[in-house]
C-alpha positions as CSV (number, residue, x, y, z in Angstrom):
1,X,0.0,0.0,0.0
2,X,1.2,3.5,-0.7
3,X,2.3,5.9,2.2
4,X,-0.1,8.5,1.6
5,X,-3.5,6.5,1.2
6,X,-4.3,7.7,4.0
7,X,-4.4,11.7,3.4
8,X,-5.5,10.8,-0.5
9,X,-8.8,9.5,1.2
10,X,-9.3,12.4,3.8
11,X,-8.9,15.3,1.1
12,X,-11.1,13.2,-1.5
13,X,-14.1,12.0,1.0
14,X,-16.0,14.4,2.6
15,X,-15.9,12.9,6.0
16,X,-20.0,13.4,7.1
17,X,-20.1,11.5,3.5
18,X,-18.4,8.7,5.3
19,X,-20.4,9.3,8.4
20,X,-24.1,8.9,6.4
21,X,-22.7,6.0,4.4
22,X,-22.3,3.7,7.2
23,X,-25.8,4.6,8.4
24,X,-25.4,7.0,10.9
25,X,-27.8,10.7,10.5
26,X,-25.5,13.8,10.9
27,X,-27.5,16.2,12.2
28,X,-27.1,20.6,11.0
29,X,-24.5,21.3,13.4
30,X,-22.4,18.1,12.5
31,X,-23.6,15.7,15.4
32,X,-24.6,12.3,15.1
33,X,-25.5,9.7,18.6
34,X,-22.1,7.9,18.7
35,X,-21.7,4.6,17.2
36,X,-18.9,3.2,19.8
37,X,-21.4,3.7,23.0
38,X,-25.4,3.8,24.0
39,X,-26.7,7.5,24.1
40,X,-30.1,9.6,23.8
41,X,-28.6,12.6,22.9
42,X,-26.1,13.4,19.9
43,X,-22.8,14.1,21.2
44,X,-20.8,12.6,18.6
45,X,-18.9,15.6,16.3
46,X,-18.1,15.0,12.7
47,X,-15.5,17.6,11.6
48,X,-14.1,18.2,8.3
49,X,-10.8,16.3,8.9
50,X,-12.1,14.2,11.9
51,X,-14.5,13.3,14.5
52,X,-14.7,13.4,18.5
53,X,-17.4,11.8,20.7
54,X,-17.7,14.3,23.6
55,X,-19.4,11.4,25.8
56,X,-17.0,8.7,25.2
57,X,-13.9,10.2,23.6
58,X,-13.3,8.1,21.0
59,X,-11.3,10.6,18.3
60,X,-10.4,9.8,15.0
61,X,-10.0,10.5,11.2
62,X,-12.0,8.9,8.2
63,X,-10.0,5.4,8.3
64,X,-10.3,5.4,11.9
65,X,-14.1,5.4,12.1
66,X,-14.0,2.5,9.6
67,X,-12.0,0.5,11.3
68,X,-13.6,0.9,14.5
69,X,-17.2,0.1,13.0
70,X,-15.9,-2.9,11.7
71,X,-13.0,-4.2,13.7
72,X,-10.7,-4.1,10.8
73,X,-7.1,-2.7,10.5
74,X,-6.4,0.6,8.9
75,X,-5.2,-0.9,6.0
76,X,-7.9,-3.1,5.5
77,X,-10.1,-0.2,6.7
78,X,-8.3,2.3,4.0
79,X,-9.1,-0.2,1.3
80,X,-12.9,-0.9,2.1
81,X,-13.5,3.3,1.4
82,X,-11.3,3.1,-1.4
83,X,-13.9,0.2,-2.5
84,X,-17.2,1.9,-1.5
85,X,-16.5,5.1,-3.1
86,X,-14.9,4.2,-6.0
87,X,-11.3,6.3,-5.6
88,X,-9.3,3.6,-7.5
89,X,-6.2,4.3,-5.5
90,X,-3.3,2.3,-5.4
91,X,-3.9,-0.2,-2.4
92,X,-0.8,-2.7,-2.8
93,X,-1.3,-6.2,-3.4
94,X,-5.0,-7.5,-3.0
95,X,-6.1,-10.9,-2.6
96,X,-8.1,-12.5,-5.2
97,X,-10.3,-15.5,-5.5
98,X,-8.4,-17.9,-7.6
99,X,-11.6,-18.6,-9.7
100,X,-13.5,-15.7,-9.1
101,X,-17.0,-15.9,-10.6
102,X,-18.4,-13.1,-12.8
103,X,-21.1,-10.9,-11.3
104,X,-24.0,-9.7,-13.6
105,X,-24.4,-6.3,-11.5
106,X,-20.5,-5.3,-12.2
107,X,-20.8,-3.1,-14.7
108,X,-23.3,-1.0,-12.4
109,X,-21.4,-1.3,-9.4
110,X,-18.5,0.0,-11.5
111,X,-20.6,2.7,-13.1
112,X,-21.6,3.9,-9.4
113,X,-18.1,3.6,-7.9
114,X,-16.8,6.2,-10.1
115,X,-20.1,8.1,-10.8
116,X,-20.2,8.5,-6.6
117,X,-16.1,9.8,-6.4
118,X,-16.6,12.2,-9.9
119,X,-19.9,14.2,-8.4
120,X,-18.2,13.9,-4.5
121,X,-15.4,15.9,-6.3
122,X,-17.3,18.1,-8.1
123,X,-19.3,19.1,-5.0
124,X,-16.4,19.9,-3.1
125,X,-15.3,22.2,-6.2
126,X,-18.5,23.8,-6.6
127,X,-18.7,24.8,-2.9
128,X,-14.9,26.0,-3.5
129,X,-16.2,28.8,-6.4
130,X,-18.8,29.6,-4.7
131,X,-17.1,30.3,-1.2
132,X,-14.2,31.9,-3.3
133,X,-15.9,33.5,-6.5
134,X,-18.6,34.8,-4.1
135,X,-19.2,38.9,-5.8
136,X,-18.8,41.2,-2.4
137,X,-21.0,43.9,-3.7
138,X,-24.1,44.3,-6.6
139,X,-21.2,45.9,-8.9
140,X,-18.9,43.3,-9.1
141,X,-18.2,41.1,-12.5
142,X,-20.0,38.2,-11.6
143,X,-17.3,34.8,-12.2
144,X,-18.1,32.2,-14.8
145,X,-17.4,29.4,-12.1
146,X,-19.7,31.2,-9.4
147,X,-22.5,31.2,-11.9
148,X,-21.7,27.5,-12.2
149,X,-21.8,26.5,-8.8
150,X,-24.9,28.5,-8.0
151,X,-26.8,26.7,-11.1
152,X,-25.2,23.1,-10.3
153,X,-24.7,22.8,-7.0
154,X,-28.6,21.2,-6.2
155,X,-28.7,18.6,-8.9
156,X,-25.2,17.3,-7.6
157,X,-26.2,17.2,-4.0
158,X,-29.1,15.8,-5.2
159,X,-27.1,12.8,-7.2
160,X,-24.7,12.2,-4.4
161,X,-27.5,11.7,-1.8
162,X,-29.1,9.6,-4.2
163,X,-26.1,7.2,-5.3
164,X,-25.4,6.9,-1.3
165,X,-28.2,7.1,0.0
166,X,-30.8,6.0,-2.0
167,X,-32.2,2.5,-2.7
168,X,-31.4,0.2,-4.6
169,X,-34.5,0.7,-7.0
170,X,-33.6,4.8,-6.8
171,X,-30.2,4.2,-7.8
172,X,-30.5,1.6,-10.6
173,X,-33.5,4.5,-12.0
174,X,-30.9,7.3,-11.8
175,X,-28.2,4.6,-14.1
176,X,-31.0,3.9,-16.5
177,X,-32.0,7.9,-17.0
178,X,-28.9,9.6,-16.4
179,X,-25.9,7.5,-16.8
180,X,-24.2,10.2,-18.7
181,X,-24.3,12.8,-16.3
182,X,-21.1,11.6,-13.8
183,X,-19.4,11.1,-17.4
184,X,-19.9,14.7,-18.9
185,X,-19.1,15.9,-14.9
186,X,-15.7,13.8,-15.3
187,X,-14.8,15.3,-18.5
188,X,-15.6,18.4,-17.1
189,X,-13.3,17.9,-14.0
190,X,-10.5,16.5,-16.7
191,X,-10.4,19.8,-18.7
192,X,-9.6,21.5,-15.2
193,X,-5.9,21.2,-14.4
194,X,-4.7,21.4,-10.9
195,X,-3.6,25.5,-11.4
196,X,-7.3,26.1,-12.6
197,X,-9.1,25.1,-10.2
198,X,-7.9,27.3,-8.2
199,X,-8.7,30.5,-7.4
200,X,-6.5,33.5,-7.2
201,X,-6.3,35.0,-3.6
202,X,-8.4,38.6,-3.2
203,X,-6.6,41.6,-2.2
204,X,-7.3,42.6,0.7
């Protein structure tokens, strides 16, 4: 496994996106009734880059709260989100089934592994321009990428709760209507290099 897995998956999963995955409802302000002990009352923290349990003080990042849910090591916890959310990042050697048997539903489950990583990434852009780009008064240009995020920003959210969170049923509908959509979203992302996305800083 490569050294830095481990950051790759905390600056390319939103960690509340991790959170709701595995079941567990993050409330407005970030809280969710922890997981690793018996309470009533939310006290259970999700931050950007990690989470802390103000009851029981378990702390921890995104491959921490995996492991923990699951009683699995980190690396074995690293490669299950790599899995789920379809980052394709380089894991080391995997063991494979020496006669593995094909699966009807792989094409799908391919298809939604990298539809759910391309619209996770074009979130976190679009909140990005929209935080960044953000016109300070009525007489300011107003910035291509601004007017972007403000026009895309629902229908994303709205595919990533979907492909997450959704049902089965919900999410084989959104593959048979709207299949294309992660893949005009990826060439999107691909005709952005790493200099253009972002944004130059605002004098002050």
């Amino acid at each position: 496994m490569t050294s830095n897995i481990f950051q790759d998956i905390m600056d390319r999963v939103d960690l509340k996106d991790l959170v709701r995955f595995n079941g567990l409802e993050v409330d407005r302000g970030g809280f969710v009734c922890c997981p690793f002990h018996n309470e009533r009352h939310p006290s259970f923290k999700v931050y950007e880059d990690h989470y802390h349990c103000f009851g029981c003080g378990e702390h921890g990042d995104h491959v921490d709260l995996v492991q923990k849910l699951y009683g699995l090591s980190n690396i074995e916890a690293a490669k299950l989100i790599n899995k789920d959310f379809g980052l394709g990042l380089e894991t080391g050697e995997i063991a494979k089934p020496i006669n593995p048997r094909p699966r009807k539903n792989d094409e799908f489950k391919l298809w939604l592994g990298e539809s759910v990583h391309t619209l996770i990434e074009y979130k976190k852009l679009l909140a990005y321009w929209e935080r960044i780009y953000d016109p300070r008064s009525p007489i300011d240009n107003v910035n291509d990428r601004y007017l972007e995020s403000i026009h895309n920003k629902a229908y994303v959210e709205h595919c990533v709760d979907t492909l997450l969170f959704g049902s089965e049923q919900e999410k084989r509908k959104f593959y048979e209507t709207d299949r294309e959509y992660p893949k005009r979203i990826k060439k999107r992302l691909d005709e952005l290099d790493v200099v253009s996305r972002k944004a130059p800083k605002r004098a002050v």
